[in-house]
mmCIF file of the N, C-alpha and C atoms, coordinates in Angstrom:
data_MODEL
# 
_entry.id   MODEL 
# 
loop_
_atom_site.group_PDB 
_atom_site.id 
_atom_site.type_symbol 
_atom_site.label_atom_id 
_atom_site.label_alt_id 
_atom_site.label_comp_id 
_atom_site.label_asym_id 
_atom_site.label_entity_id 
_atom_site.label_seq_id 
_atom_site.pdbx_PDB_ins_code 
_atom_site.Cartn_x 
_atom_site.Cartn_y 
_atom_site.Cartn_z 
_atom_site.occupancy 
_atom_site.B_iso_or_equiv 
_atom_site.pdbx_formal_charge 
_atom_site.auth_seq_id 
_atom_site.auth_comp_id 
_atom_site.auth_asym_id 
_atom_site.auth_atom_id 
_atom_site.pdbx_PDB_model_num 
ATOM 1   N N  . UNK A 1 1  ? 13.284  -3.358  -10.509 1.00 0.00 ? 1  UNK A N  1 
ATOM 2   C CA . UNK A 1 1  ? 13.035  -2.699  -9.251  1.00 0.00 ? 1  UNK A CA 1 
ATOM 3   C C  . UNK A 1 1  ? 13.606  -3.495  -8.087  1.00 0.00 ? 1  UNK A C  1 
ATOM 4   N N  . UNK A 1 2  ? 14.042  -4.604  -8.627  1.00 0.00 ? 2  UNK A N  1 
ATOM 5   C CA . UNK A 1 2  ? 14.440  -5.398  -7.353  1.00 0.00 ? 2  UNK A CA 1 
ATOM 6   C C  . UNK A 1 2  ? 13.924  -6.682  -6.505  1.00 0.00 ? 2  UNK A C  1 
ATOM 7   N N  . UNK A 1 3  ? 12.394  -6.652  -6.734  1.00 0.00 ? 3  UNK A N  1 
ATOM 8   C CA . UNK A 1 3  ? 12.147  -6.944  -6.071  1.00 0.00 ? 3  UNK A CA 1 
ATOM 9   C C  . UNK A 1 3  ? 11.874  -8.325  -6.172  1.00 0.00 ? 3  UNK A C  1 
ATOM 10  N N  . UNK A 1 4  ? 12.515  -9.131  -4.771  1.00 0.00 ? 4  UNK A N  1 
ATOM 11  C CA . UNK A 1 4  ? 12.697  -11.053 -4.527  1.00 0.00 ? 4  UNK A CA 1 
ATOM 12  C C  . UNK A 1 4  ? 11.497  -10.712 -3.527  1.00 0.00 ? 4  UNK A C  1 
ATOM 13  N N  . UNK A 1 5  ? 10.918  -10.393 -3.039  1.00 0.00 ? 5  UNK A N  1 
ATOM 14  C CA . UNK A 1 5  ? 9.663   -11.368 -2.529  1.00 0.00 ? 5  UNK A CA 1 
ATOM 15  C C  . UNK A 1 5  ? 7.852   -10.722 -3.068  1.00 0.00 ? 5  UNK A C  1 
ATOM 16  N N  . UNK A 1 6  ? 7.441   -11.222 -2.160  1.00 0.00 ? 6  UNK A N  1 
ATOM 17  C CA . UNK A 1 6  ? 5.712   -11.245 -3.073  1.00 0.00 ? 6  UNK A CA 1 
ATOM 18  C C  . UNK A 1 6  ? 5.027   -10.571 -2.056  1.00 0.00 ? 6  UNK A C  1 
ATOM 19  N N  . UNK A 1 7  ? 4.260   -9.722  -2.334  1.00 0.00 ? 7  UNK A N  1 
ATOM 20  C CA . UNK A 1 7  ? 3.264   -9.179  -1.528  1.00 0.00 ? 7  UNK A CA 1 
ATOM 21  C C  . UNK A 1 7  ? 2.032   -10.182 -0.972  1.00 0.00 ? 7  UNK A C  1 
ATOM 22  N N  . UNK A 1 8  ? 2.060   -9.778  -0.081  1.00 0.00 ? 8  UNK A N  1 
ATOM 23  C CA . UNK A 1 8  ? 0.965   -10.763 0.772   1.00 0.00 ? 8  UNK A CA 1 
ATOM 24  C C  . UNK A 1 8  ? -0.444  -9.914  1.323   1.00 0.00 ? 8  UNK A C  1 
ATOM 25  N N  . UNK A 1 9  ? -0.954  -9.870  1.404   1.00 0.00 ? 9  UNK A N  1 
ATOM 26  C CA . UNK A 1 9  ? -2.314  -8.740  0.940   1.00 0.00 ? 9  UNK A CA 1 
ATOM 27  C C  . UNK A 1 9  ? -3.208  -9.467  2.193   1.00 0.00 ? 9  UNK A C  1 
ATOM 28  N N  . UNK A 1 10 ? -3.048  -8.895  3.296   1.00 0.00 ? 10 UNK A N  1 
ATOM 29  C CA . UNK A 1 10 ? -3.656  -8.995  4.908   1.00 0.00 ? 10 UNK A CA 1 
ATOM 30  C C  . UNK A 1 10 ? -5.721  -8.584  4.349   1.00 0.00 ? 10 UNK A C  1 
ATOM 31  N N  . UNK A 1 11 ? -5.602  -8.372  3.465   1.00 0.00 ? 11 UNK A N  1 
ATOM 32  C CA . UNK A 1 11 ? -6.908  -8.353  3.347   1.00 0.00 ? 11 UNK A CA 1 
ATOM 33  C C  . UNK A 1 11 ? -7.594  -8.310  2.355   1.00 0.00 ? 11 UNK A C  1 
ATOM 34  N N  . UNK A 1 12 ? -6.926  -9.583  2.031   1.00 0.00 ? 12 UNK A N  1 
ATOM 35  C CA . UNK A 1 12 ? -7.557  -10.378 0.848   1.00 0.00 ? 12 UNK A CA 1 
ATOM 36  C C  . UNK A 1 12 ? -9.118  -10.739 0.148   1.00 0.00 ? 12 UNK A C  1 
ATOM 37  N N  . UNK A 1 13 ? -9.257  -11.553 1.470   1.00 0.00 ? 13 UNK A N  1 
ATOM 38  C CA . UNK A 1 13 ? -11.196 -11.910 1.074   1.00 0.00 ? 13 UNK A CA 1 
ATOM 39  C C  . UNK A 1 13 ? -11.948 -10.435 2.213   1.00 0.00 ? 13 UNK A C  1 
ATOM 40  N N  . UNK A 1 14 ? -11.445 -9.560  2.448   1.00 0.00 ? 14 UNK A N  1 
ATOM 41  C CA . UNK A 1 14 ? -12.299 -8.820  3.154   1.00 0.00 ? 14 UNK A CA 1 
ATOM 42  C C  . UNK A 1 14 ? -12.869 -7.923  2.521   1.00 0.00 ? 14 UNK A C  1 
ATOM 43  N N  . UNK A 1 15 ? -14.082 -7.696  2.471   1.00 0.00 ? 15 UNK A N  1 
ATOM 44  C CA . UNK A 1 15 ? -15.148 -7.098  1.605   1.00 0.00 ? 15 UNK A CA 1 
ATOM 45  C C  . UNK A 1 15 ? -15.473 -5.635  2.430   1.00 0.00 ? 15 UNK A C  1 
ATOM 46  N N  . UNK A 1 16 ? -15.454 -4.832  1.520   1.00 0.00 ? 16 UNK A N  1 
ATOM 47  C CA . UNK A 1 16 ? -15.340 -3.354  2.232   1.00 0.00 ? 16 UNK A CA 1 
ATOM 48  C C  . UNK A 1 16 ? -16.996 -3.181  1.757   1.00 0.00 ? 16 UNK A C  1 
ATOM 49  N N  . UNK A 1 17 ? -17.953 -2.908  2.600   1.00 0.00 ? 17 UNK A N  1 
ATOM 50  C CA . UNK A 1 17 ? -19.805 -2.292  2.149   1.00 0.00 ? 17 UNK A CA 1 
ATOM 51  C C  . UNK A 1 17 ? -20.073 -0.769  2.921   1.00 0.00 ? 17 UNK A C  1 
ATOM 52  N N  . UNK A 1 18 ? -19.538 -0.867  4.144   1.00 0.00 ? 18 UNK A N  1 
ATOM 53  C CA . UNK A 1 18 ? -19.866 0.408   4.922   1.00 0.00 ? 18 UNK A CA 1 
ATOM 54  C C  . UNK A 1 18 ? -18.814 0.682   5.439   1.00 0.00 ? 18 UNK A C  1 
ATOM 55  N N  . UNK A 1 19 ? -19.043 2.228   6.012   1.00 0.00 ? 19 UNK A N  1 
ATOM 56  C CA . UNK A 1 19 ? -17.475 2.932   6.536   1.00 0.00 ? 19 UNK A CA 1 
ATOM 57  C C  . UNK A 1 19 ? -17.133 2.435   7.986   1.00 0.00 ? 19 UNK A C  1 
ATOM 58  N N  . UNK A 1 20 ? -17.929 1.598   8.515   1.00 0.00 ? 20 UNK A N  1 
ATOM 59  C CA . UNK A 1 20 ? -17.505 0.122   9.556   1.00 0.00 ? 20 UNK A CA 1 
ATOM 60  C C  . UNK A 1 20 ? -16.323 -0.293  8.855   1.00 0.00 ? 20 UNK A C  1 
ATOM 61  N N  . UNK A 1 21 ? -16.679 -1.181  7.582   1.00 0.00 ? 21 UNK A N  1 
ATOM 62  C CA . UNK A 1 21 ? -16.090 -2.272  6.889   1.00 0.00 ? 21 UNK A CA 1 
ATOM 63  C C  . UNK A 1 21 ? -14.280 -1.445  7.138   1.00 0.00 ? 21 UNK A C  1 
ATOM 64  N N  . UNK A 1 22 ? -14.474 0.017   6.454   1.00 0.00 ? 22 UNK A N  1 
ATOM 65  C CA . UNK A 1 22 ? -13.231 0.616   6.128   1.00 0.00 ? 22 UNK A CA 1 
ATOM 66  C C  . UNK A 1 22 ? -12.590 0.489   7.700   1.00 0.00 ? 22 UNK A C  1 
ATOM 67  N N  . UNK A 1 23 ? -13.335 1.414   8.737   1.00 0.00 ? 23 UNK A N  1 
ATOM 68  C CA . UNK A 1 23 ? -12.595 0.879   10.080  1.00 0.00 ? 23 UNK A CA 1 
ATOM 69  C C  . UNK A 1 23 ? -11.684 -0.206  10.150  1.00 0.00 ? 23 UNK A C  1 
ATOM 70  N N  . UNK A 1 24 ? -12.346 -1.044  9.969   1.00 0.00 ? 24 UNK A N  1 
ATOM 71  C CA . UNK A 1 24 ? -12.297 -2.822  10.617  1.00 0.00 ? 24 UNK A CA 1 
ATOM 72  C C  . UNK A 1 24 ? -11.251 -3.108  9.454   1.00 0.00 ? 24 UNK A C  1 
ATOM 73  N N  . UNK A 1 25 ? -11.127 -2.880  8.484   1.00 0.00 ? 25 UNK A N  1 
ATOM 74  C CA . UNK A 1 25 ? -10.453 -2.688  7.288   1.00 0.00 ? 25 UNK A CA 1 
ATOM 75  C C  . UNK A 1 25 ? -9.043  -2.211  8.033   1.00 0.00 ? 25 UNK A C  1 
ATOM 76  N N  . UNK A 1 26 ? -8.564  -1.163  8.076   1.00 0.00 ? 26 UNK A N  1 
ATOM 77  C CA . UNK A 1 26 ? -7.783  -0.500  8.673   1.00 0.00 ? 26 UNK A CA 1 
ATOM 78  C C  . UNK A 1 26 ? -6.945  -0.693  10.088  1.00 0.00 ? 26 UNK A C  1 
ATOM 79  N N  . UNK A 1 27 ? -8.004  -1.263  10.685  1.00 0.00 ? 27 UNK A N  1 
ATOM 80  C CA . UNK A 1 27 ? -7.274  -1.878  12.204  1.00 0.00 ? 27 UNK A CA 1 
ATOM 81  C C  . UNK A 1 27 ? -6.624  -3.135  11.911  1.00 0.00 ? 27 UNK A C  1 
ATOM 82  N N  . UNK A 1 28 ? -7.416  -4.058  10.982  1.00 0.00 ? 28 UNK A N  1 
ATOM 83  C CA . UNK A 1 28 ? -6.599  -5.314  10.245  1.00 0.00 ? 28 UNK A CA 1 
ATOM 84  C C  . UNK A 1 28 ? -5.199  -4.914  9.734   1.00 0.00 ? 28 UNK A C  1 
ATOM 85  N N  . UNK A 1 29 ? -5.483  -4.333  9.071   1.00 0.00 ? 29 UNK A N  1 
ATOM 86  C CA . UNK A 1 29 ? -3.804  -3.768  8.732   1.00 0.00 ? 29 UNK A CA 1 
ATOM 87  C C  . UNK A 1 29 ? -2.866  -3.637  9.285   1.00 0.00 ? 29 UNK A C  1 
ATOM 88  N N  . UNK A 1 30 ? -3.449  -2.625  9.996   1.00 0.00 ? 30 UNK A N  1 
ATOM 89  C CA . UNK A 1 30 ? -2.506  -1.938  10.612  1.00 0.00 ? 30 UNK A CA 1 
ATOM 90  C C  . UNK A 1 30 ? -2.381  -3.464  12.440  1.00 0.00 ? 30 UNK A C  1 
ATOM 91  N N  . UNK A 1 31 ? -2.752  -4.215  12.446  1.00 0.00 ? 31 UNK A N  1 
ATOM 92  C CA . UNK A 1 31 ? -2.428  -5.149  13.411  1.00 0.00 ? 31 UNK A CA 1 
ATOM 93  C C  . UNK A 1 31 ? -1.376  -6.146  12.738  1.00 0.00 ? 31 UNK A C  1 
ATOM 94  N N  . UNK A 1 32 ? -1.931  -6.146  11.023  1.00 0.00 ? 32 UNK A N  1 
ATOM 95  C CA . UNK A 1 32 ? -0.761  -7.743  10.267  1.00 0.00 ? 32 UNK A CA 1 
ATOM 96  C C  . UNK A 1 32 ? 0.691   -6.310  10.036  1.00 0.00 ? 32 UNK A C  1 
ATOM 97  N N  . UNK A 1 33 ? 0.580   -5.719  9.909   1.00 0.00 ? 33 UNK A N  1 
ATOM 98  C CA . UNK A 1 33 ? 1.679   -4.640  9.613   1.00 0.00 ? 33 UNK A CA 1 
ATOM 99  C C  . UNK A 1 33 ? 2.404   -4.308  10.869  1.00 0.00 ? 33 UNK A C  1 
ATOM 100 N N  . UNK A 1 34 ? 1.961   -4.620  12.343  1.00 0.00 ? 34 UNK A N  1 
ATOM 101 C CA . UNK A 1 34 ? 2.207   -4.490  13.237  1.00 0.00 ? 34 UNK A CA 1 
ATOM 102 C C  . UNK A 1 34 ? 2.665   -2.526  13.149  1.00 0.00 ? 34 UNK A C  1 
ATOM 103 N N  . UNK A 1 35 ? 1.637   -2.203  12.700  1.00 0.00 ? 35 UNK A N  1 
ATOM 104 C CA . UNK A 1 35 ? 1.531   -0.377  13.017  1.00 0.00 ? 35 UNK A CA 1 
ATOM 105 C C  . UNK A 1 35 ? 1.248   -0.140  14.291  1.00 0.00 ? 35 UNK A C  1 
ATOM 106 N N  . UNK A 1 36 ? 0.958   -0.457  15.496  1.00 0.00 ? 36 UNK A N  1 
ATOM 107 C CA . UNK A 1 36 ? 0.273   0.096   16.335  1.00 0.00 ? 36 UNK A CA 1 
ATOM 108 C C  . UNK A 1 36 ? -0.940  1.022   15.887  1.00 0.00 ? 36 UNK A C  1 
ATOM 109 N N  . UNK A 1 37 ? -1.359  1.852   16.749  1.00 0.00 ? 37 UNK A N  1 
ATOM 110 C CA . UNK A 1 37 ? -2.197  3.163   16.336  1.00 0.00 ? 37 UNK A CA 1 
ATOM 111 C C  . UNK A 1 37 ? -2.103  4.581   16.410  1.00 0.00 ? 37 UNK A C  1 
ATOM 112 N N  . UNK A 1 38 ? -0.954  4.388   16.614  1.00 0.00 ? 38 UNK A N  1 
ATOM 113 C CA . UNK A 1 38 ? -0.125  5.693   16.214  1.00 0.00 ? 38 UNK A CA 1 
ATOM 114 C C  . UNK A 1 38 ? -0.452  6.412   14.856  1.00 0.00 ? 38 UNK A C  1 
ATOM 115 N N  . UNK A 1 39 ? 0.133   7.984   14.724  1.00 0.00 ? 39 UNK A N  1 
ATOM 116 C CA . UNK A 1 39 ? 0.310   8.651   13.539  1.00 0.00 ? 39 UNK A CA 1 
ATOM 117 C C  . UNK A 1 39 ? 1.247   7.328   12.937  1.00 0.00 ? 39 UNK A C  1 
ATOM 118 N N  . UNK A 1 40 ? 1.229   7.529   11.092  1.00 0.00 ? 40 UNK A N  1 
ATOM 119 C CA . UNK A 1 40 ? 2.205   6.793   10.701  1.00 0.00 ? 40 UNK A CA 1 
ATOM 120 C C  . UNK A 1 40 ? 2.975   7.643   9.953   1.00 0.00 ? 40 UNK A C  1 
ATOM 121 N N  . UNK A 1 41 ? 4.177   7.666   10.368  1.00 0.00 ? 41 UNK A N  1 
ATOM 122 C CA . UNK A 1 41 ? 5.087   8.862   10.284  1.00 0.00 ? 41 UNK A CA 1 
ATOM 123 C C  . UNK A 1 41 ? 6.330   8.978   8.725   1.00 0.00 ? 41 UNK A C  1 
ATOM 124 N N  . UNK A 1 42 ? 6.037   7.575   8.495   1.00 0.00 ? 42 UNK A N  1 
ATOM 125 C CA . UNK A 1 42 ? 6.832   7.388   7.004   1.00 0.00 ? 42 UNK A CA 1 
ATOM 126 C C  . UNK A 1 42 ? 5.987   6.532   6.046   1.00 0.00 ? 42 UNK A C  1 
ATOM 127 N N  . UNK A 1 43 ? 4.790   7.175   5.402   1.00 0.00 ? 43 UNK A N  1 
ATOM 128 C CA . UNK A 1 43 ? 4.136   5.934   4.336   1.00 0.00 ? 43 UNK A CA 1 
ATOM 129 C C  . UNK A 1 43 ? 4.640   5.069   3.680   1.00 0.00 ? 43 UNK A C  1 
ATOM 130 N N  . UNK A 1 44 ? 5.423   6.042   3.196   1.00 0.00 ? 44 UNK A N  1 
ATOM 131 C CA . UNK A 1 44 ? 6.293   5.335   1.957   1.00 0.00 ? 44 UNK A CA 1 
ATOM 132 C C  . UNK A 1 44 ? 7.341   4.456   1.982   1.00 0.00 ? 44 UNK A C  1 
ATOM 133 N N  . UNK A 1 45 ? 8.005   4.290   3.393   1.00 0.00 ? 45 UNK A N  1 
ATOM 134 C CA . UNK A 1 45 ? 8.990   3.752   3.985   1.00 0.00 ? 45 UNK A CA 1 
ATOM 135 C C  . UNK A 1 45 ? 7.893   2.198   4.383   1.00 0.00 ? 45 UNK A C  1 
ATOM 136 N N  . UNK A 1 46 ? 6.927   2.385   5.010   1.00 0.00 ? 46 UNK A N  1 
ATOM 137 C CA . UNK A 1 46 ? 5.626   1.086   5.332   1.00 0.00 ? 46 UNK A CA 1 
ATOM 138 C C  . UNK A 1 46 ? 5.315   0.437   4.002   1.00 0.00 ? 46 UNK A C  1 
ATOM 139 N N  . UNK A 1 47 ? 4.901   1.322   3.385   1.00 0.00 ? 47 UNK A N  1 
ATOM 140 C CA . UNK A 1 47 ? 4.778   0.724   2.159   1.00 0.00 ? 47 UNK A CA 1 
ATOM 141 C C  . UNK A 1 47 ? 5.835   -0.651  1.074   1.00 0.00 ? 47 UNK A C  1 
ATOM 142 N N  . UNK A 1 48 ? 7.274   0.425   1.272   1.00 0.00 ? 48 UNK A N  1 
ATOM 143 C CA . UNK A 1 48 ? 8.190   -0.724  0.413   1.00 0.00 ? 48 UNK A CA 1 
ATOM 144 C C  . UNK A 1 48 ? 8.742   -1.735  1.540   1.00 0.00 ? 48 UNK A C  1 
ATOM 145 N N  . UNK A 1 49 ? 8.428   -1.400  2.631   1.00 0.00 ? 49 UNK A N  1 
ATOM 146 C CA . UNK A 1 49 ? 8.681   -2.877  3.908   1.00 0.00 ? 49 UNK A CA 1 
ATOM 147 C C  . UNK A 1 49 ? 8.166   -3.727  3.668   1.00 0.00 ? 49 UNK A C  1 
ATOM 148 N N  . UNK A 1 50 ? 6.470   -3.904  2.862   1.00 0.00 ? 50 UNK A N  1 
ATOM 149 C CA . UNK A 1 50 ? 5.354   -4.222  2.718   1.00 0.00 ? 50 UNK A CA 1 
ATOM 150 C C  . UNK A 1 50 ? 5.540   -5.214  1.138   1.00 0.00 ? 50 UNK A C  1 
ATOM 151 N N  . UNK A 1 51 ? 6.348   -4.709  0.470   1.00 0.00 ? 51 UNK A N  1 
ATOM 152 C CA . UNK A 1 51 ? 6.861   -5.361  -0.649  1.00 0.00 ? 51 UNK A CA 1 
ATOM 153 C C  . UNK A 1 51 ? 5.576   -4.857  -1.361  1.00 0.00 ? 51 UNK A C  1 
ATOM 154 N N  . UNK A 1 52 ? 5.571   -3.040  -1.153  1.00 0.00 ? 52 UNK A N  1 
ATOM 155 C CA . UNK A 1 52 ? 4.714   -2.462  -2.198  1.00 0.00 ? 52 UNK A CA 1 
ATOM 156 C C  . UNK A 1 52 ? 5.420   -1.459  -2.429  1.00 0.00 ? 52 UNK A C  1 
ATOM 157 N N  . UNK A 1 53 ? 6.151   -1.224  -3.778  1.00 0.00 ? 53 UNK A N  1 
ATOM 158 C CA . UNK A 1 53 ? 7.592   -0.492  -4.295  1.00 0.00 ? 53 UNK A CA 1 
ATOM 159 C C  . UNK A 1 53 ? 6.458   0.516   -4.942  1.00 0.00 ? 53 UNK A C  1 
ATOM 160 N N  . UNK A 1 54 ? 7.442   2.270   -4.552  1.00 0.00 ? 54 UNK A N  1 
ATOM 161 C CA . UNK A 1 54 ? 6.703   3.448   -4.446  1.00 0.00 ? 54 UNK A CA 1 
ATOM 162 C C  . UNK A 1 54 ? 7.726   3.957   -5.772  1.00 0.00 ? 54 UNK A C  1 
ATOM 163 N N  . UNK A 1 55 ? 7.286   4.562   -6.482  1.00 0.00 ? 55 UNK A N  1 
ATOM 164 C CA . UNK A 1 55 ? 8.371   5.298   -7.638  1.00 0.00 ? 55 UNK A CA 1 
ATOM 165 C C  . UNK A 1 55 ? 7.877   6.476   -8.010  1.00 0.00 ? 55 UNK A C  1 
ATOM 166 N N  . UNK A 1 56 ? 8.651   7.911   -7.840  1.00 0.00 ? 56 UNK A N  1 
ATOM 167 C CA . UNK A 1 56 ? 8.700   9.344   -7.877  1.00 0.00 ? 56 UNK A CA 1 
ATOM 168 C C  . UNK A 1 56 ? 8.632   9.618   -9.004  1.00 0.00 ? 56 UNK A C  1 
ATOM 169 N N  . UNK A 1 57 ? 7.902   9.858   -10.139 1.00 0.00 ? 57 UNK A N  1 
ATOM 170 C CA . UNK A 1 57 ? 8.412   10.723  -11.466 1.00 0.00 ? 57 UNK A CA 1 
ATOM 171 C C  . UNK A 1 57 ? 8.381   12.423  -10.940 1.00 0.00 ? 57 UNK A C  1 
ATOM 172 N N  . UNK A 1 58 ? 8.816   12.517  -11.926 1.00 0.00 ? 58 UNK A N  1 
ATOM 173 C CA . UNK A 1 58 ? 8.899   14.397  -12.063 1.00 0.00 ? 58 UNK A CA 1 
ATOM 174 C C  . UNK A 1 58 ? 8.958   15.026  -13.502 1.00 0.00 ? 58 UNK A C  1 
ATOM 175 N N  . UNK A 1 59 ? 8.814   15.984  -13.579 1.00 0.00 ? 59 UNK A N  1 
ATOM 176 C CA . UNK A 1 59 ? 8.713   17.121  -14.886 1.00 0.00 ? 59 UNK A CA 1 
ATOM 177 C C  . UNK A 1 59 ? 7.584   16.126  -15.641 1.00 0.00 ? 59 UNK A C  1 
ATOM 178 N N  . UNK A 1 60 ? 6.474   16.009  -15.297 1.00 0.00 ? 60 UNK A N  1 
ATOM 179 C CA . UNK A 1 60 ? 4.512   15.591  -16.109 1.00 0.00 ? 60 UNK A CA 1 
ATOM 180 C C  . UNK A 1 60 ? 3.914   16.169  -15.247 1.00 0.00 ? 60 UNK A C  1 
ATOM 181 N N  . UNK A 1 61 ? 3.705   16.987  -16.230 1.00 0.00 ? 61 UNK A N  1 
ATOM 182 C CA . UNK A 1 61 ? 2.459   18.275  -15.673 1.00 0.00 ? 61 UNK A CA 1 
ATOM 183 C C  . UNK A 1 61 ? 1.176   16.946  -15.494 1.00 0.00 ? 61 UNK A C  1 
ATOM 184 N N  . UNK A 1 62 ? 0.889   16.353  -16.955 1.00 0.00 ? 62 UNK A N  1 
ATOM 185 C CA . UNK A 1 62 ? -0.494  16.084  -16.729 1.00 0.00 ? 62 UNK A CA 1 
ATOM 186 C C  . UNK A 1 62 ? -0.492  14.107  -15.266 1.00 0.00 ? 62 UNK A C  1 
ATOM 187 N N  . UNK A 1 63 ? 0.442   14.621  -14.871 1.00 0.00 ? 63 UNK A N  1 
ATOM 188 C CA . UNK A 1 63 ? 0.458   12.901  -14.213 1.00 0.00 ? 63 UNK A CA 1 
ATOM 189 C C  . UNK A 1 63 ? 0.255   13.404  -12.366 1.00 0.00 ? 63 UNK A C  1 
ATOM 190 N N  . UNK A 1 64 ? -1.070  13.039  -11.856 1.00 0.00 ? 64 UNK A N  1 
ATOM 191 C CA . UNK A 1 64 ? -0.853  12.483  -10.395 1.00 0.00 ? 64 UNK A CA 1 
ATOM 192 C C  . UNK A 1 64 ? -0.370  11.710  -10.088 1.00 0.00 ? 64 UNK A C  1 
ATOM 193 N N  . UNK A 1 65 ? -0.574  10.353  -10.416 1.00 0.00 ? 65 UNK A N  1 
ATOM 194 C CA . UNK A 1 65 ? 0.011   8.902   -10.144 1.00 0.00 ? 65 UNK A CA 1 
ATOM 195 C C  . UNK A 1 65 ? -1.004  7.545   -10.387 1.00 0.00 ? 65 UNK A C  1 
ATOM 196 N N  . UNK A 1 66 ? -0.483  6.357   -10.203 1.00 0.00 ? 66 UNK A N  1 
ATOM 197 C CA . UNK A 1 66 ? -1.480  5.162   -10.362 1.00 0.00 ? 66 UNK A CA 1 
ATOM 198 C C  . UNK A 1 66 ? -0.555  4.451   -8.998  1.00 0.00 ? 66 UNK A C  1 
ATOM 199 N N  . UNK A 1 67 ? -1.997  2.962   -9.485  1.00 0.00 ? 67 UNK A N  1 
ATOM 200 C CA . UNK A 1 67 ? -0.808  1.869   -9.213  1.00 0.00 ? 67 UNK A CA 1 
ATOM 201 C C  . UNK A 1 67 ? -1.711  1.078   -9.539  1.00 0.00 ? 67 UNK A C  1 
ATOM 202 N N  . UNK A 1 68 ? -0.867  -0.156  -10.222 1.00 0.00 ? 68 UNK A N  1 
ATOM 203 C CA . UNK A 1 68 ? -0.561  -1.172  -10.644 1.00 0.00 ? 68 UNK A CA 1 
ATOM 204 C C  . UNK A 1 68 ? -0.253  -2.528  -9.692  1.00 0.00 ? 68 UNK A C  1 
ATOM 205 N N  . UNK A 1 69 ? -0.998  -3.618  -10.205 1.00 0.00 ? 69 UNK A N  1 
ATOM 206 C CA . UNK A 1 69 ? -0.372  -4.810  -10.201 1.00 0.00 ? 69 UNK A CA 1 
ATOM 207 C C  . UNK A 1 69 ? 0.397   -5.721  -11.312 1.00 0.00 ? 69 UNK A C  1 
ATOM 208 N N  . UNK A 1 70 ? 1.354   -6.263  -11.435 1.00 0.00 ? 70 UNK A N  1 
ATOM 209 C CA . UNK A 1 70 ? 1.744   -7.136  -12.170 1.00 0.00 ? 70 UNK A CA 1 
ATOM 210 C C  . UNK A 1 70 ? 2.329   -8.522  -11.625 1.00 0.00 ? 70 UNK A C  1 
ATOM 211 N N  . UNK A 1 71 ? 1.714   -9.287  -12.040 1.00 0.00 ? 71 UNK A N  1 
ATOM 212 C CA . UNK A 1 71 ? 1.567   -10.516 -11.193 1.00 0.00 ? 71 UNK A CA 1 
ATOM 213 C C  . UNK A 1 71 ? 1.503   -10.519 -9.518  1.00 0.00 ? 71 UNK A C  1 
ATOM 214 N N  . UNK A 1 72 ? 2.477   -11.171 -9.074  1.00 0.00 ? 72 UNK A N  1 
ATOM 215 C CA . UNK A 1 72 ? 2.428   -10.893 -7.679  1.00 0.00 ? 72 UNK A CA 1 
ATOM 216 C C  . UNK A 1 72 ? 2.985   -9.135  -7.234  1.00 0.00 ? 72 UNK A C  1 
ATOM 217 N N  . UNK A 1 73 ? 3.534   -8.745  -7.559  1.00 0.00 ? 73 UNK A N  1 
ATOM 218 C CA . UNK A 1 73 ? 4.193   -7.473  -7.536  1.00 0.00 ? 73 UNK A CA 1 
ATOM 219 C C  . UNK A 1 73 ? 3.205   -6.205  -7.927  1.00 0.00 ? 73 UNK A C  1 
ATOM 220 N N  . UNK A 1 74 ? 3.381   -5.410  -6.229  1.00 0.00 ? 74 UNK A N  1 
ATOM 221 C CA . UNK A 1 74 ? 2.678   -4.015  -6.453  1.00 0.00 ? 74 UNK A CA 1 
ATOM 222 C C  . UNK A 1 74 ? 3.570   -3.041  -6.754  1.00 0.00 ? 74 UNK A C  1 
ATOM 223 N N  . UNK A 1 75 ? 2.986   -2.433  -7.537  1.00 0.00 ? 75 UNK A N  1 
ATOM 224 C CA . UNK A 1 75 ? 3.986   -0.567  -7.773  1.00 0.00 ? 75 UNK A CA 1 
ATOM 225 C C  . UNK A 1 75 ? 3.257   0.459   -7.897  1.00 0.00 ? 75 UNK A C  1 
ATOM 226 N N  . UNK A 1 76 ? 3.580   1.973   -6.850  1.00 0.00 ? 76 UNK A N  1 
ATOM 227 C CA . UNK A 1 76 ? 2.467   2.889   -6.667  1.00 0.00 ? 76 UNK A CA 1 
ATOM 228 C C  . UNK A 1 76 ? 3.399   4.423   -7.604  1.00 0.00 ? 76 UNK A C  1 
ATOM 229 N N  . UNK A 1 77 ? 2.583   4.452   -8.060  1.00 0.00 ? 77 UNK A N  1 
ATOM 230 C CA . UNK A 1 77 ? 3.771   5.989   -8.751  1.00 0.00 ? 77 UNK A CA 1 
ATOM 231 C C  . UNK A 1 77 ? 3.137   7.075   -8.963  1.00 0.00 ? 77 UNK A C  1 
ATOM 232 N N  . UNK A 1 78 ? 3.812   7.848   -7.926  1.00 0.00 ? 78 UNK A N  1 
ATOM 233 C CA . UNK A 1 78 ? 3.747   8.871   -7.759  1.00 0.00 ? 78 UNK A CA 1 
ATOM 234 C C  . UNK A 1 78 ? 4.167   10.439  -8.334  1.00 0.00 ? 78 UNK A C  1 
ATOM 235 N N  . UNK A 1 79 ? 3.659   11.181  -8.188  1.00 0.00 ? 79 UNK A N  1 
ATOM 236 C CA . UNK A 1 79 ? 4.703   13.109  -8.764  1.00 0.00 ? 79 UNK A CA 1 
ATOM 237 C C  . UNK A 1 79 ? 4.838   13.706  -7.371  1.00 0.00 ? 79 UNK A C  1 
# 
């Protein structure tokens, strides 16, 4: 897939308990991602900036998608 560097995970030790947590969760992010608070208008484009690689299958009826870690390296796959 390519990928030379390592995902770095802005919210590592942060413990999600209440839909606060998810807020506060979310503004973290989106501040180490430097999103502003805007709509975010390309996920998937944020995502592999993020050194979290997105991959399309097609023709599996029975597949929504996962994702995976393998070692340092994320991969989200999608239909």
């Amino acid at each position: 897939m390519g990928v030379q560097e390592k995902f770095s995970n802005p919210l590592r030790d942060f413990t999600i308990n209440t839909l606060k947590d998810v807020e506060e969760a979310a503004l973290k992010l989106r501040d180490a991602w430097e999103l502003g608070l805007a709509p975010i208008s390309n996920l998937l484009e944020i995502l592999e900036e993020n050194v979290i690689r997105v991959h399309e299958v097609q023709n599996i009826d029975d597949f929504d998608g996962l994702s995976a870690r393998v070692g340092d390296f994320h991969v989200i796959v999608i239909k």
